[in-house]
N, C-alpha and C positions, 0 to 999 in steps of 0.2 A: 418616674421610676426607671422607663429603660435609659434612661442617661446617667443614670445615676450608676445604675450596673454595671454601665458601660465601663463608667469611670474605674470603677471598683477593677473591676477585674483586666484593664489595662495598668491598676495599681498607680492613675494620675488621683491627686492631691483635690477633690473636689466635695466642697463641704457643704454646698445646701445649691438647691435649685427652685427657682419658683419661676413657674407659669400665669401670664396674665393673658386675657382671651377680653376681646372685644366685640361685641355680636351686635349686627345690624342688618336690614333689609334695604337691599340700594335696588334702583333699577338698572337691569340690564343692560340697556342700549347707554350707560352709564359708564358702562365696566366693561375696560379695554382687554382686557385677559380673559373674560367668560365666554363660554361657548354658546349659550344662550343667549337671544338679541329680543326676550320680548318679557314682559311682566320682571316680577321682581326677582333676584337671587340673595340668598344668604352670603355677607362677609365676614369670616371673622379674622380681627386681627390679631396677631398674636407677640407677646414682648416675654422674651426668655431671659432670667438673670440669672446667671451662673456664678457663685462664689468658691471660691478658693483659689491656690496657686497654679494658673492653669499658662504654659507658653499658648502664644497666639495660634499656632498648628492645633493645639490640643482644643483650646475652644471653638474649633473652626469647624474640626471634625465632629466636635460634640453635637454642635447646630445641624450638621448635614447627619448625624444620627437620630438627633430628635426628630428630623422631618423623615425618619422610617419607623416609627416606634408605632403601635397596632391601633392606638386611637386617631394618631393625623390618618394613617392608611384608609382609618374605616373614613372617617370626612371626608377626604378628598376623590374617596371613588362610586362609584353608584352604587346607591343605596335602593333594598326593596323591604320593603314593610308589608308581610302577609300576613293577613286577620286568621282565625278562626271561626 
């Protein structure tokens, strides 16, 4: 949705967008990028298709806005879950 917006109201040519998410539990000492070195982490991967008439700039930027859109934000940063 926010990429879509985006599109919209920069007025580029972009007609459908699908998200694909791959979710698995690797371990840590696994995974050269995590900050964590011990039990397991969540990865998911993720594969963006963008359709429409988009110049290469235009797709480029799109990607680097999806990776700010408020659900990657909420993943990728620490999460606290308080009960009641």
């Amino acid at each position: 949705m926010t990429v879509l917006l985006y599109a919209r109201r920069k007025g580029w040519r972009l007609d459908r967008v699908e998200v694909r998410l791959r979710h698995e539990k690797i371990h840590a000492e696994e995974c050269a990028e995590c900050e964590t070195r011990e039990g397991k982490v969540d990865r998911i991967e993720l594969a963006l298709l963008l359709e429409g008439e988009l110049s290469a700039e235009q797709e480029t930027r799109i990607r680097e806005i999806a990776l700010k859109c408020p659900v990657h934000r909420t993943l990728t940063s620490e999460v606290v879950i308080a009960g009641r």
